[in-house]
N, C-alpha and C positions, 0 to 999 in steps of 0.2 A: 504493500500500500504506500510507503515513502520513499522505496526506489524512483528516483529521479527525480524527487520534487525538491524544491529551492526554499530551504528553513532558512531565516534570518532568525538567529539565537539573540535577543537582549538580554544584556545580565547588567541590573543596577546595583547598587550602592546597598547590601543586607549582607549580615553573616551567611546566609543559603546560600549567595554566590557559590562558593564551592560546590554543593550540588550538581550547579549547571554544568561542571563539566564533566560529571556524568551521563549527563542529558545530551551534552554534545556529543561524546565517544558512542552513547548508543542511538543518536538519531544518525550517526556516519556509518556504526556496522550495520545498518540498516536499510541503506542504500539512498540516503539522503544527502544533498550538497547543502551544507550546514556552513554559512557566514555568519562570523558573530561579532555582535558591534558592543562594547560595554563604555560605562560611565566611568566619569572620574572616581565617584566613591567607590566604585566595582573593581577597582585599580587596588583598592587601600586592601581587598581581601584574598585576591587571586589576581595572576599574574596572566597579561595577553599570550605568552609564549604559552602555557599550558593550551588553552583553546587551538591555538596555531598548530600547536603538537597533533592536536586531536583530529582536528578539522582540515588539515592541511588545505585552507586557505587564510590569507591573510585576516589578521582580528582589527575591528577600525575604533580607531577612539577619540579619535579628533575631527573634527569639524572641516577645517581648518587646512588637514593632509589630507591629499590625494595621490593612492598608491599610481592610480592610473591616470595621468594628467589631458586624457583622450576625453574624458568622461568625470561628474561630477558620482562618485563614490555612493550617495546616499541616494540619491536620484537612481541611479544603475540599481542598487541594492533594493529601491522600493520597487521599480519596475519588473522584476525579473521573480520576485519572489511572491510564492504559491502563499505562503505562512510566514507571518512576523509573532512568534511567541519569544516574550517575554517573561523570566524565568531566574530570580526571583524578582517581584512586580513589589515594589515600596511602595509607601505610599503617597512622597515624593510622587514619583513618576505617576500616577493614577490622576493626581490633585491637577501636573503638567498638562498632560491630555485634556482630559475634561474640560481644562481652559485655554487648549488651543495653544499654549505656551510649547516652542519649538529651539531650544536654545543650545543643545548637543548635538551628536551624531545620533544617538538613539530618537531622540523625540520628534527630530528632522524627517529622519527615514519612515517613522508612523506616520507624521504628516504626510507624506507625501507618496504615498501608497494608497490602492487599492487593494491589497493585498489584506484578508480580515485576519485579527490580531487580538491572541489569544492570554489573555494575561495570568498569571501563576503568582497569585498573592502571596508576601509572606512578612508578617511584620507583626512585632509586639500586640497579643491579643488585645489591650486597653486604646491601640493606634485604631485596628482592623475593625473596634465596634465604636468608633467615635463616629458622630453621628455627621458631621462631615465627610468623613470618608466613603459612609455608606452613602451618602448621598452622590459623593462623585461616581462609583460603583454603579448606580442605581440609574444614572443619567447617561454612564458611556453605553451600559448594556441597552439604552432605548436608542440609542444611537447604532447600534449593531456591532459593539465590539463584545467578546466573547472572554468569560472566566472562568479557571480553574482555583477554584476555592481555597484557602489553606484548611491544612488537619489541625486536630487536636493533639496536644500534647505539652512536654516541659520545652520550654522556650529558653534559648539563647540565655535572654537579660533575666532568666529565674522564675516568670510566670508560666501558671501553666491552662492552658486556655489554646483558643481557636487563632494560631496563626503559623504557624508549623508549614513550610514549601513540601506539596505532596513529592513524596518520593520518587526521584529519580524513572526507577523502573514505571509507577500507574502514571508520572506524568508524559510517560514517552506512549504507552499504553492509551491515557485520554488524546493524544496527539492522533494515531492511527486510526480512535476510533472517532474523530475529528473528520477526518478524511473518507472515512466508510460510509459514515451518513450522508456524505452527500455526492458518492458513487465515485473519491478519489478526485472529484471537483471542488473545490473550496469556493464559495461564491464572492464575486468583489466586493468590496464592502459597503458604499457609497456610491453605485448607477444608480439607486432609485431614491435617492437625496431628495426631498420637496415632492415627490410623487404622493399623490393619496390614491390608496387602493381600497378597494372594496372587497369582500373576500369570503364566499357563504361556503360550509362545510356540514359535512356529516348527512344523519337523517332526519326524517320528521317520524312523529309518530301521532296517528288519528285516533283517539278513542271512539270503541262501539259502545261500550256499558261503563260502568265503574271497574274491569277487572280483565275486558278486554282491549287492544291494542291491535291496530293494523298500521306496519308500517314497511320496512324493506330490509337487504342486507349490508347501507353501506355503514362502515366503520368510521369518516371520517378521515381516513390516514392522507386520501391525497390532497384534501383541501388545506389540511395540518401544515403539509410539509408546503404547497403553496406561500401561506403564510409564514414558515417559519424563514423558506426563504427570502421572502418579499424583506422582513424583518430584517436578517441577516444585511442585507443587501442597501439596507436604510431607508424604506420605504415608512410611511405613516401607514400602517395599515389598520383598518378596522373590521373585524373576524366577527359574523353573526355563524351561530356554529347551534345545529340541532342537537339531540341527545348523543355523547360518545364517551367514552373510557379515557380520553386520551388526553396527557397532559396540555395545558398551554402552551405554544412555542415562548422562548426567553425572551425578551424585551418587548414582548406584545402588549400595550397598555391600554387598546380599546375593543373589548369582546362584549356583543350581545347574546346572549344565548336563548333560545329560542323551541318551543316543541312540535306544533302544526305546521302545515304548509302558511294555513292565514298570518301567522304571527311572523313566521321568512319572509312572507312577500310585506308585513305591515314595516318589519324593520328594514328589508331592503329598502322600500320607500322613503325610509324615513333618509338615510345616508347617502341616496343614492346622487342627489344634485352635487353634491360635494365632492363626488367623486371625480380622479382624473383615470382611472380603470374601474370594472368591475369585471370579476371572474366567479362566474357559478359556477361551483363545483361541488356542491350539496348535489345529494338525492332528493331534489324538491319532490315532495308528495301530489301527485298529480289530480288523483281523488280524494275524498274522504265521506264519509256514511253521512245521509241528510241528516240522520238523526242519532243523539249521541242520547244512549237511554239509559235514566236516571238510578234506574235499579238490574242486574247482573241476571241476562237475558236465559234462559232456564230451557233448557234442552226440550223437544218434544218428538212427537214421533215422526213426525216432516222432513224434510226441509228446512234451512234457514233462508230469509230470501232478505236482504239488504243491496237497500238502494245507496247506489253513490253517485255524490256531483263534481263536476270540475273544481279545483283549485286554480287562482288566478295562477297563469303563466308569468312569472318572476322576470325571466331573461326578455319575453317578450316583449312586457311592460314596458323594459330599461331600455331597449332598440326602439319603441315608440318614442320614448322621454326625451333623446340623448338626447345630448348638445354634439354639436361638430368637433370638439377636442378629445371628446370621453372615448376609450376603449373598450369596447364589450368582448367578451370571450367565453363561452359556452363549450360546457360537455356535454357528448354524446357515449351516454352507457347502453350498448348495444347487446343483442345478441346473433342477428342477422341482418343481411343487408346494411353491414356497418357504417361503410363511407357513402351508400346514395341517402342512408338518411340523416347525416351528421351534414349533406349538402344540402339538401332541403331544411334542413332545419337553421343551417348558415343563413340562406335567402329571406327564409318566411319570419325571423327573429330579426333581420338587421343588425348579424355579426359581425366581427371582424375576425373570427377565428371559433371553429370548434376543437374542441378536443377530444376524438373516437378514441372508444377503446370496445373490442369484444371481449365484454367481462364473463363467456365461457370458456376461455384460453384461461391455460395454465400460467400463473404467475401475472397477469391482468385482471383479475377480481379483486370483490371484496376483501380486506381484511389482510391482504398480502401486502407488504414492503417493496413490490418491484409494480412496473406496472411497462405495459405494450401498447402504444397509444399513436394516431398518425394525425400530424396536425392540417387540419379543410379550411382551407382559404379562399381566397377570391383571384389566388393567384396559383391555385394547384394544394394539390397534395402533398404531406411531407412524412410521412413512418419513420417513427422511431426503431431503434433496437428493444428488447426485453433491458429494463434500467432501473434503477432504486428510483421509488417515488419521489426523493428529494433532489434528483440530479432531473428529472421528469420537470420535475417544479420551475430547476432555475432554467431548461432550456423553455420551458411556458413564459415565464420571464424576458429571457432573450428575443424569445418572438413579438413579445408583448412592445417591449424598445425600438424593434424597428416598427410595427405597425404604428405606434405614437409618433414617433419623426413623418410617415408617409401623413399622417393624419393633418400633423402641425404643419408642413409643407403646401397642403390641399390650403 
């Protein structure tokens, strides 16, 4: 999973320095090209030659120097790399970022990246719960950068409490499975800066009785990862999400939750002029029972015979409403005739894009982590390979950025 990718190692100003360069030696046997940039304080606990030992590439620590006078060092460094973890992450350095403060080689090279940037806290437990700190914490992760928590234990300065640099080995481990979730693609950190998305997930469920339920099989998973990459990615997103199991994605700070179809399309409505995208990717409930009965309908020797009516169409709605900048993007959960009806339903909805998938194919349904999906356009078809939902997500993303340029161009 790290063979080949481009680790930019920060290591500031903490006793855990040491650590890191364990972190180095095994993200190298690993098959990682690992450049490490450290601070001045980072200097006072470990030495640049050890990294250089480790990583056989040069370690940067100055600003200031430029090994390769072809190219500006930090610049080169932020472009080129997959992953900027930072490891051990002071709190110093947290307070920097957060306020956009850029005054080393380290906090230069975040600036000036897309590359998303993983921080590995580690500092005096009384630092790590000051309510400052959490605050700056609290604002980079809505911003889309990404934390590896410290452990509990005896600390350095004699406390013993929550600020301990996770060890070596799980944070090379959290590193890997960094890269799993999102199929070995790390997403840029900042393309969808100022964007607001809209973003419906999961399913609905209809009541028949008090005890009955009609609803469907989806889980949820791919609207999730949707938004987790929109998030990631620095989007404003706001996630109306039907009944699911599944956590929040991290920095997501505006969720409606939601159980019928009427309550999906009430909250879609409510967000949706705001929106600069919307992407349905809910199991919107298409029917539901005219009548929902008051007491737990009692078996007889018949027949059951329940009437269902339409559910307002959600995506359709929003292709009536648009405005001329707004994105619309619709799925199509099939099971025959996949792409002539993910095209007709591009037409008769006023999409800019569906996303088929036949969810009786293995590893394209419900409840799975990969998904086989071909994106229907007004410009052709485009099939995916079999791919993890969250790498599914950011190329839905990707497509998403150039329809919005052809849009804004129009």
């Amino acid at each position: 999973m790290l063979k080949g990718k481009t680790i930019v190692l920060g290591v500031s100003g903490g006793i855990a320095a040491f650590k890191a360069a364990s972190v180095a030696s095994a993200l190298t046997k690993k098959g990682a090209d690992v450049h490490v940039i450290m601070t001045e304080s980072a200097q006072m606990f470990i030495t640049p030659l050890t990294f250089q030992s480790l990583t056989k590439n040069p370690v940067l620590t100055d600003i200031f120097t430029e090994p390769d006078p072809s190219e500006l060092a930090h610049i080169a460094l932020a472009d080129k790399a997959d992953l900027i973890l930072v490891a051990p992450t002071t709190a110093n350095l947290v307070g920097k970022v957060a306020h956009g403060l850029a005054d080393d080689m380290l906090s230069t090279t975040i600036m000036a990246s897309k590359a998303p940037v993983l921080f590995a806290l580690a500092m005096n437990v009384n630092m790590f719960e000051n309510p400052i700190v959490q605050e700056n914490v609290a604002y980079l992760q809505q911003k889309g950068y990404h934390f590896a928590e410290p452990q509990e234990g005896l600390l350095a300065c004699g406390w013993t409490g929550k600020g301990r640099l996770m060890e070596p080995e799980d944070l090379v481990a959290f590193v890997e499975d960094f890269f799993a979730k999102r199929g070995g693609v790390v997403a840029a950190r900042q393309d969808l800066a100022g964007l607001r998305l809209l973003i419906t997930a999961g399913t609905n469920v209809e009541a028949l009785d008090p005890v009955r339920l009609v609803t469907n099989r989806a889980t949820g998973k791919m609207g999730y990862a949707v938004a987790e990459a929109a998030v990631t990615r620095g989007a404003d997103v706001t996630l109306v999400s039907g009944p699911t199991n599944l956590e929040l994605p991290k920095g997501l700070t505006h969720v409606e939750r939601v159980n019928t179809g009427l309550e999906m399309y009430e909250a879609v409505m409510k967000h949706f002029a705001l929106a600069d995208v919307y992407i349905g990717a809910a199991a919107v409930s298409d029917y539901r029972p005219k009548e929902t009965f008051k007491q737990k309908l009692k078996k007889t020797d018949g027949p059951l015979l329940v009437e269902f009516v339409r559910n307002p169409d959600i995506i359709a709605t929003c292709g009536e409403k648009r405005a001329p900048h707004q994105v619309l993007i619709g799925f199509a959960a099939e099971t025959e005739n996949v792409l002539e009806n993910a095209r007709g339903k591009l037409i008769r909805k006023n999409c800019d894009l569906f996303v088929a998938n036949d969810v009786s194919k293995e590893g394209a349904g419900f409840g799975v982590d990969t998904n086989i999906v071909t994106f229907v356009g007004h410009d052709g078809d485009e099939p995916l390979p079999m791919l993890p939902k969250i790498e599914v997500a950011n190329r839905i993303l990707d497509k998403m950025l150039s329809l919005r340029e052809g849009r804004l161009v129009k």
